[in-house]
N, C-alpha and C positions, 0 to 999 in steps of 0.2 A: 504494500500500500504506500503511495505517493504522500508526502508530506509539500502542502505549497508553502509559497514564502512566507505569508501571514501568519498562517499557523505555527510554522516553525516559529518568527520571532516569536509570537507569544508563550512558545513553550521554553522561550531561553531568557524572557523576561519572567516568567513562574519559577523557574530552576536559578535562583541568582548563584551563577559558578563564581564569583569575584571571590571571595575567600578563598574557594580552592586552586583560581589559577593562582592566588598571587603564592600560598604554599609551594603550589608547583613550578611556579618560576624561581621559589627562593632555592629549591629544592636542587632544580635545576642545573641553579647558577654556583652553587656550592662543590660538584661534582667538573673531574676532568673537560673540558674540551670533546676529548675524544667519545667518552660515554654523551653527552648531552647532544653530541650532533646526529650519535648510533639513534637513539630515543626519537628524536626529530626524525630522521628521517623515516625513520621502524611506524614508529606508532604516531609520532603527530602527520604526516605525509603518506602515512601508510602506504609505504615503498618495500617492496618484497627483498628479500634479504639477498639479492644476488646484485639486486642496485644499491643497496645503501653498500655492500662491498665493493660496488666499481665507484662510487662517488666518495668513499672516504679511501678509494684505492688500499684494498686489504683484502685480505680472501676472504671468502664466505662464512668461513666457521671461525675468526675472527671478529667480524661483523655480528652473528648470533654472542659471540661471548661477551662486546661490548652492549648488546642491548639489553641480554640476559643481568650484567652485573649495576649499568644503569638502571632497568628497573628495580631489582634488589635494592641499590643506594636510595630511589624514588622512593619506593618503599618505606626500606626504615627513617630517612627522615619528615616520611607523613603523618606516620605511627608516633613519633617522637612530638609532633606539633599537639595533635588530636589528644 
């Protein structure tokens, strides 16, 4: 099912995320370079893991290790805010 534009904003004016990005941004910005760009690319750009490893030029299964350890670091310093 289709969500249109209207709807959508009002469903992200009901969900105030501000608390949680700005967590997520300090969160973010606390961790390497390298994990926070793995994340961005992985999960906020939601790029298959065979492009965040040609755009952070690194193999594959390095790529899954930086995503895998940034989210873990996202993680505990969310647990840690909360």
């Amino acid at each position: 099912m289709a969500v249109d534009d209207e709807s959508y904003e009002r469903i992200e004016e009901l969900t105030d995320f501000a608390p949680i990005r700005e967590a997520v941004r300090q969160a973010m910005g606390s961790m390497s370079l390298k994990l926070a760009l793995a994340l961005l690319l992985r999960v906020g750009l939601e790029l298959p893991y065979d492009e965040v490893a040609r755009r952070l030029r690194c193999l594959e299964s390095t790529a899954r290790v930086r995503v895998a350890r940034g989210l873990a670091r996202l993680t505990q310093r969310l647990e840690v805010q909360t």
